[in-house]
N, C-alpha and C positions, 0 to 999 in steps of 0.2 A: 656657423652651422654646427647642429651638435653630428655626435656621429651616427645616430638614429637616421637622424635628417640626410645626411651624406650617403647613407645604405640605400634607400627609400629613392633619395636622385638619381644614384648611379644607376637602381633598377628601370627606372624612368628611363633614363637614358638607353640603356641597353634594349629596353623593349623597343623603341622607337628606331634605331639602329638595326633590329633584327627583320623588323614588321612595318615598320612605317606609319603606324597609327599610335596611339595612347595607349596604355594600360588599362584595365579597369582596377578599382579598389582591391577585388581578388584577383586579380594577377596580380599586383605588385604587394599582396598575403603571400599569395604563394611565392613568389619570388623571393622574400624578404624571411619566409620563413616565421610568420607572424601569426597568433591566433586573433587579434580583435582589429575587426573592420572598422571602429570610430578613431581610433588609435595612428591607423594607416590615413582613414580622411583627413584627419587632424593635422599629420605631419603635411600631407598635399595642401592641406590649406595654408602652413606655415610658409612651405615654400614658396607659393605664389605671391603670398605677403612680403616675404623678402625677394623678391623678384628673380630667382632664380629658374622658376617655371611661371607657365603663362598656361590659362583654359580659358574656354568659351562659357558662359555662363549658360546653364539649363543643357548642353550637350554631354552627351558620354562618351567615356574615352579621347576627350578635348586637351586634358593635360597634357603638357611638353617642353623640353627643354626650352630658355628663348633664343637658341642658337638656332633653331630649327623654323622655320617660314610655315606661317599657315596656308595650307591647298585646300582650297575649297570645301571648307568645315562646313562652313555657315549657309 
């Protein structure tokens, strides 16, 4: 994991620890301290690809660590 990616998780994580739900693209900009939203999807995608986070396909604010159990997202 680069260290982009590792900022990007940690915020992930943190927000889900604070709030209990997902981030959206712009909370984890602002979190991250980021100006480009394709930039930030891209890293979420990466992640999920290397299975470090997990989303529901078509919902928002879905992503999440996969230590965390899905509650009745879907």
């Amino acid at each position: 994991m680069t260290p982009r990616q590792s900022e990007v998780f940690i915020a992930i994580d943190a927000f889900w620890n604070k709030f209990g739900f997902g981030p959206s693209v712009d909370d984890i900009m602002r979190l991250t301290n980021s100006s480009g939203r394709g930039n930030i999807a891209r890293i979420c995608k990466t992640l999920c690809d290397i299975g470090v986070c997990k989303r529901v396909p078509n919902r928002a604010r879905s992503i999440r660590p996969t230590y965390i159990k899905l509650r009745n997202i879907v």
